[in-house]
C-alpha distance (Angstrom), angle and dihedral (degrees) to the residues before:
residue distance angle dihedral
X1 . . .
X2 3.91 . .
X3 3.40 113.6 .
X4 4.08 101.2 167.3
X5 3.56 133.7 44.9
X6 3.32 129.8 -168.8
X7 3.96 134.9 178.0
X8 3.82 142.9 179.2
X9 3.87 109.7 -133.5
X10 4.20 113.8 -154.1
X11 3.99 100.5 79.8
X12 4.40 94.0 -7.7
X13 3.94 112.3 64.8
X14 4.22 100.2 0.3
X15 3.72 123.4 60.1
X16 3.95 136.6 -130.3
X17 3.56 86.0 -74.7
X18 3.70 91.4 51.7
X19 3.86 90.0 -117.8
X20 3.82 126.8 151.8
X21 3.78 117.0 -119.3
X22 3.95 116.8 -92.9
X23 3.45 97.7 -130.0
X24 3.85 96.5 57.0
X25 3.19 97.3 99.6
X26 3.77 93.6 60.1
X27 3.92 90.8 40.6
X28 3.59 98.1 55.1
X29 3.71 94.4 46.0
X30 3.82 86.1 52.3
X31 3.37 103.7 52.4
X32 4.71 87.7 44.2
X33 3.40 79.6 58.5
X34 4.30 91.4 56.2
X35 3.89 90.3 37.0
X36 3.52 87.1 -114.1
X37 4.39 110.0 154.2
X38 3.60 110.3 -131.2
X39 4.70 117.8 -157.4
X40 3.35 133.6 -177.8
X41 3.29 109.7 -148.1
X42 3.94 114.8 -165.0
X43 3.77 141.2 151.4
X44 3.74 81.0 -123.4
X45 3.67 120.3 108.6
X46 3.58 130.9 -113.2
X47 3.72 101.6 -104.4
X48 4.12 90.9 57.2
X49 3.84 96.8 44.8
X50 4.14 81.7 48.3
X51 3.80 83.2 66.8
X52 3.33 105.4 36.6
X53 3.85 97.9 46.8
X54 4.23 91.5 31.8
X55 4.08 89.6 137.9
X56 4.11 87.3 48.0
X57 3.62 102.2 56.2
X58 3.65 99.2 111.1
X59 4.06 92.8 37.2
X60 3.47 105.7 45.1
X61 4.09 133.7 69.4
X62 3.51 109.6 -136.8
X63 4.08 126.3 -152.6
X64 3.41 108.6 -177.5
X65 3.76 132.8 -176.3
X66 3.69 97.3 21.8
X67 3.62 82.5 -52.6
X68 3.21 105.6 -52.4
X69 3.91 96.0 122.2
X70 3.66 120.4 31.4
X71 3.88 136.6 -172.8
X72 3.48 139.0 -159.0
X73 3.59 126.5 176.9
X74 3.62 101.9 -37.3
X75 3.71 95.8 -35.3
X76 3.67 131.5 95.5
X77 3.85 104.9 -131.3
X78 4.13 99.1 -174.4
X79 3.47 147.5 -0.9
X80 3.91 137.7 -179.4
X81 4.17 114.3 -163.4
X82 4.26 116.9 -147.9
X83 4.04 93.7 -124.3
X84 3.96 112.0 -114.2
X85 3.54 104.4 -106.4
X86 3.95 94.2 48.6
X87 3.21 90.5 52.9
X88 3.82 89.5 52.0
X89 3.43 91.5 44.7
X90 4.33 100.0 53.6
X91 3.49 93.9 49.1
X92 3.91 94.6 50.1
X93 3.73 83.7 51.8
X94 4.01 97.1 42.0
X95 4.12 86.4 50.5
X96 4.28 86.7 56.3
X97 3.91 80.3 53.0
X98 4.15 94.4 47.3
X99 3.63 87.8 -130.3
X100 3.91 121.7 141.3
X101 3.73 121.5 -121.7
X102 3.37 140.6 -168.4
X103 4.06 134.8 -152.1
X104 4.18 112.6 -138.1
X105 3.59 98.2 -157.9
X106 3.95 140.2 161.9
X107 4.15 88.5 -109.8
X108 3.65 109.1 33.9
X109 4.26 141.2 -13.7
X110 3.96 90.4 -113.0
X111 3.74 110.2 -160.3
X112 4.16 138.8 178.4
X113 3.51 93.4 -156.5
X114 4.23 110.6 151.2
X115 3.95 101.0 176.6
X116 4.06 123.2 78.3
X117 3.37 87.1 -136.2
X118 3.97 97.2 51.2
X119 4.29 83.4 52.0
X120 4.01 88.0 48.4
X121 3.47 91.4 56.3
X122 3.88 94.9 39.5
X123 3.66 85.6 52.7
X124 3.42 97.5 50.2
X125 4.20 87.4 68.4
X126 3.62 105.8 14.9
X127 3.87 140.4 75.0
X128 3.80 141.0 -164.9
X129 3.59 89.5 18.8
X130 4.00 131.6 179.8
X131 3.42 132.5 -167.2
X132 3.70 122.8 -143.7
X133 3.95 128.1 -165.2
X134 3.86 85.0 -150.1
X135 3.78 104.2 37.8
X136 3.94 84.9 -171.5
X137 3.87 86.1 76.1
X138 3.08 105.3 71.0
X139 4.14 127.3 132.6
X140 3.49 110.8 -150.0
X141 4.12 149.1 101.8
X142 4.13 97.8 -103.1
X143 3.61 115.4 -140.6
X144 3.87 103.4 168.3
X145 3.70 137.4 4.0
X146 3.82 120.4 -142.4
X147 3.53 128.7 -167.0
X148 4.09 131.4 -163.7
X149 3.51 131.4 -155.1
X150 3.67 116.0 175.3
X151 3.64 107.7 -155.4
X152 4.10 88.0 46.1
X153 3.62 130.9 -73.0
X154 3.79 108.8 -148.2
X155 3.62 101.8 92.0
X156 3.89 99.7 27.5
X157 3.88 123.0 32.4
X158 3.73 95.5 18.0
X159 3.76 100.8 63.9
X160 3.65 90.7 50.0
X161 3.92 94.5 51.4
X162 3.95 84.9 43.3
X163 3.63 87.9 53.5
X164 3.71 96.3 53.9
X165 3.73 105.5 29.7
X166 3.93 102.9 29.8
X167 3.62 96.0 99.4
X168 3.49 100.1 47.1
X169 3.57 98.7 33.4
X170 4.20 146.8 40.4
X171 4.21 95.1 -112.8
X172 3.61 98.4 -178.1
X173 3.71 126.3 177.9
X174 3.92 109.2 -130.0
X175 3.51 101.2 179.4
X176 3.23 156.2 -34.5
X177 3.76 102.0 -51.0
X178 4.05 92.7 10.9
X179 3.85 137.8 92.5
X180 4.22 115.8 -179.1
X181 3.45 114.4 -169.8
X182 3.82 124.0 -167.0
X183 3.72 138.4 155.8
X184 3.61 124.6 -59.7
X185 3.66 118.6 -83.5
X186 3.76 84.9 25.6
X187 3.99 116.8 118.9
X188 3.85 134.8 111.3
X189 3.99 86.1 -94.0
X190 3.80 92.8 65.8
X191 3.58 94.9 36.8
X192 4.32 91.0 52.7
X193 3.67 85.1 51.7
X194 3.98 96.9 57.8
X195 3.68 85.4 47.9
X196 3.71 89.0 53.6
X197 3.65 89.1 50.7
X198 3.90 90.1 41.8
X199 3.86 93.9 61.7
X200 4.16 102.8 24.6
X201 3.99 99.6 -102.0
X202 3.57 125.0 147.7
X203 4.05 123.6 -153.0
X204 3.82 88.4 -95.5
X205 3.85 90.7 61.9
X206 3.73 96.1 49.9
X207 3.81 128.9 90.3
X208 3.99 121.9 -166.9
X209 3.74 136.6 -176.6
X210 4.06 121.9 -164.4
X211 3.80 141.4 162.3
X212 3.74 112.1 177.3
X213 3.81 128.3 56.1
X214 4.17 92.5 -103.5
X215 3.84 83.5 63.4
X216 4.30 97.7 54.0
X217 4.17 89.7 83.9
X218 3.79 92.7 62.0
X219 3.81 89.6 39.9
X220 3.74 85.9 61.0
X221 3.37 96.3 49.5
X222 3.97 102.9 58.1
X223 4.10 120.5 51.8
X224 3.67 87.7 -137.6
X225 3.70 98.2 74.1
X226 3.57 124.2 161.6
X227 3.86 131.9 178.4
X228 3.36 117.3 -159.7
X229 4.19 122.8 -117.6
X230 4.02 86.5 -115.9
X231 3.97 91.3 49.7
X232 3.68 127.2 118.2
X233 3.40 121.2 -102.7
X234 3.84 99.0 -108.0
X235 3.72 82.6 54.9
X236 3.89 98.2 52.5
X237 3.79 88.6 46.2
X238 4.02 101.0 52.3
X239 4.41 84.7 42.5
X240 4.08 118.6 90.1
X241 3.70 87.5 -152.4
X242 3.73 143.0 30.8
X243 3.40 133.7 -145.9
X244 4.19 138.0 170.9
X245 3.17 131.9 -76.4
X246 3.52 137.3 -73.3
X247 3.10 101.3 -94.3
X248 3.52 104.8 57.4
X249 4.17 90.0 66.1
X250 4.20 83.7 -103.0
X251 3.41 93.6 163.7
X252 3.72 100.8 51.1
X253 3.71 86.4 48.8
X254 3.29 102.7 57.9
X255 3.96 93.5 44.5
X256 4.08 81.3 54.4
X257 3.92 89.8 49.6
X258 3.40 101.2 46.8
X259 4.31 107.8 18.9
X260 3.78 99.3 42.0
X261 3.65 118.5 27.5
């Protein structure tokens, strides 16, 4: 029996247009009524899943930053802090590289970003943002760095920033234009499995949906795995089961399919 879902958002539960499904409403009060624990799971921080999910906050589990922060129920259960000087350090390197970066902290999303476009597409995941003209200034607790690339960052600016961070740091690609990079031992995967531990579920009582590679570590840590039709291919590799895409509300079908009939 499943007893835990959990679910990246950005091409998984929400559409294109970034919208959640319709029939939430009626899902998540269906599953509360089978005690069955319902997480988003997002590279997103905490403050913009706060506003997206405002109704949910005493339903859902939230791990946030590639689990780096995560909430339950009005309580902050964990969270792991980029030290100072690090953080210093990547964004002195990312600058050399021209690449735009943004700081996921407790106060703010702090960002350098000089393009309209770069601030559209910031905008389209992030909240309470502010820019700095030294991003080195910033004042805040730093759970999560991202870093943009507009023309794609996979095969250029990511292998570099693997290269000189991978052993001292969790450089995950997030998506298609998007690196996070976090502490090591930090991803959703880790974070999934202290909620498992948190509420007594095993791997066989745990359903998961992912697209992008930052997502494969919480596939692997639930039997109910499913990549989604619009995944990469990392993703549909590491999942036990498929499903469509994103925007054919996948996710909430297969939680109907197999959770409430």
């Amino acid at each position: 029996m499943i007893k835990l879902i959990a679910t990246d958002l950005d091409g998984t539960m929400l559409d294109d247009r970034k919208n959640i499904p319709k029939n939430f409403d009626a899902v998540l009060s269906d599953l509360s009524k089978k005690k069955i624990r319902f997480a988003v799971s997002s590279g997103r921080s905490f403050c913009t899943l706060k506003n997206q999910f405002q109704k949910y906050l005493d339903d859902l589990i939230f791990i946030c930053d590639n689990g780096a922060y995560v909430y339950d129920k009005g309580e902050i259960i964990s969270t792991s802090v980029l030290p100072h000087d690090a953080v210093v350090n990547i964004i002195r390197f990312c600058e050399k590289l021209g690449l735009t970066v943004l700081l996921c902290g407790k106060k703010a999303t702090w960002h350098n970003a000089e393009k309209a476009s770069h601030c559209a597409e910031i905008a389209n995941y992030y909240v309470n943002q502010v820019k700095l003209d030294d991003l080195t200034a910033f004042d805040d607790d730093i759970f999560k760095i991202a870093i943009f690339e507009e023309n794609g960052i996979e095969e250029s600016a990511y292998p570099l920033l693997k290269d000189k961070y991978g052993n001292y740091f969790n450089v995950q690609l997030s998506g298609r234009f998007w690196v996070d990079i976090m502490n090591l031992g930090i991803t959703k995967g880790t974070a999934l499995h202290n909620v498992q531990n948190r509420l007594g579920v095993n791997y066989e009582e745990t359903m998961s949906f992912g697209d992008y590679l930052n997502d494969i570590e919480m596939l692997e840590n639930s039997y109910y795995s499913f990549s989604m039709e619009n995944s990469h291919a990392l993703v549909k590799k590491a999942a036990n089961f498929s499903t469509g895409s994103n925007n054919d509300n996948s996710v909430m079908t297969e939680i109907i399919k197999l959770c409430l009939n």
